[in-house]
N, C-alpha and C positions, 0 to 999 in steps of 0.2 A: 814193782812187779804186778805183772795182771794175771789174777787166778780162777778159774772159775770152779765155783764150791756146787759139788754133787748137791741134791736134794737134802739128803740127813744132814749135811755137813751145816747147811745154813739151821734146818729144824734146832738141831742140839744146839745151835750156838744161841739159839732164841728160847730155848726151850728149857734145856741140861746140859750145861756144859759141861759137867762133867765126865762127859763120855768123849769130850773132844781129847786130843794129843796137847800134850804141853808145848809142841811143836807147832800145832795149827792154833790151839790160843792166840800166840807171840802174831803167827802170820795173819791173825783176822785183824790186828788193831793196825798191820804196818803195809799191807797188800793193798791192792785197786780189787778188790771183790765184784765177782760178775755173779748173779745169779738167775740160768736160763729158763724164759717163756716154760719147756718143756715140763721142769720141776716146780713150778704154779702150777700147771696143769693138773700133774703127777700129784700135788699136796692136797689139792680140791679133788678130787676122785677120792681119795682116798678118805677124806673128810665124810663125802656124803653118801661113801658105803661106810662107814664105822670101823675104818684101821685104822686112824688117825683123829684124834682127840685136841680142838684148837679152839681158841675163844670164836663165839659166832657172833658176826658172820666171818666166817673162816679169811675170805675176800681181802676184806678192808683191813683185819688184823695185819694178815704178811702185807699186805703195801706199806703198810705204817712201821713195820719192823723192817722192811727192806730200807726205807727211809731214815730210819730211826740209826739203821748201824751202817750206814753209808752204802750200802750194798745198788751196783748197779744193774738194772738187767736187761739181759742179752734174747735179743726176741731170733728168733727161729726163721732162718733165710733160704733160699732154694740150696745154694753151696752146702748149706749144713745137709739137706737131706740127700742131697744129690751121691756124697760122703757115703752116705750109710750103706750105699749098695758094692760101695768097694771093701768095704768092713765083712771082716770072715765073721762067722757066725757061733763066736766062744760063748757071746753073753747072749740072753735070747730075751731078754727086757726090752723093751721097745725105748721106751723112755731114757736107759741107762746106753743106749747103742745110741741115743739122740744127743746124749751128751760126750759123749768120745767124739761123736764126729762132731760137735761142735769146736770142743778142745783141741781138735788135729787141725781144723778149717783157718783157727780163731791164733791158734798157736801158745794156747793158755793152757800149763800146767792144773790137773782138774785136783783136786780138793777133797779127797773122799776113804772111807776106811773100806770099801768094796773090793777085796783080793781079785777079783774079776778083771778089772779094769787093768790089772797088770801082764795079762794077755795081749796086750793091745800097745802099740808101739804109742802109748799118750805119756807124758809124764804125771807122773803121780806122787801127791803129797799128803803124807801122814805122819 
């Protein structure tokens, strides 16, 4: 099964896992794990305004954790943004509307504890 894990979904698993589901536990060691361009992006913002607290350089760490827990990632294609203009406007996150419509384009169940996301015709697992 190919999933792809929202932003926090990978953070915590690298981070605290204890915040994950005993459900997504089980599915991170037995899934094809995607993790999108978009939430790189989304993590290093966040890093070098001070919302996000990650070894420096923030960069090289997640490549090496993306590597480390098999995680593969999915870079950001026209299809994907093309999506986002068909997408009603529940969530108003830029980055979190980038990955629904990757999830809807890609056909991967997205990975995330964001209630939001349940607005939107993706499947969601938590």
């Amino acid at each position: 099964m190919k999933v792809l894990l929202d932003t926090h979904t990978f953070l915590w698993a690298i981070t605290d896992e204890k915040k994950l589901s005993p459900a997504v536990r089980d599915l991170l060691v037995s899934a094809e794990s995607w993790w999108s361009v978009a939430s790189f992006w989304e993590t290093l913002i966040k890093v070098q305004i001070g919302k996000l607290s990650l070894p420096d350089p923030a960069g090289p760490f997640l490549v090496s954790q993306l590597s480390a827990n098999g995680v593969r990632v999915l870079p950001i294609e026209l299809d994907h943004i093309l999506r986002i203009e068909k997408l009603p406007t529940y969530h108003r996150d830029p980055f979190d509307r980038l990955l629904i419509a990757q999830s809807l384009e890609e056909g991967f169940p997205i990975v995330t504890a964001d209630a939001a996301f349940g607005d939107y015709s993706v499947e969601v697992i938590w």
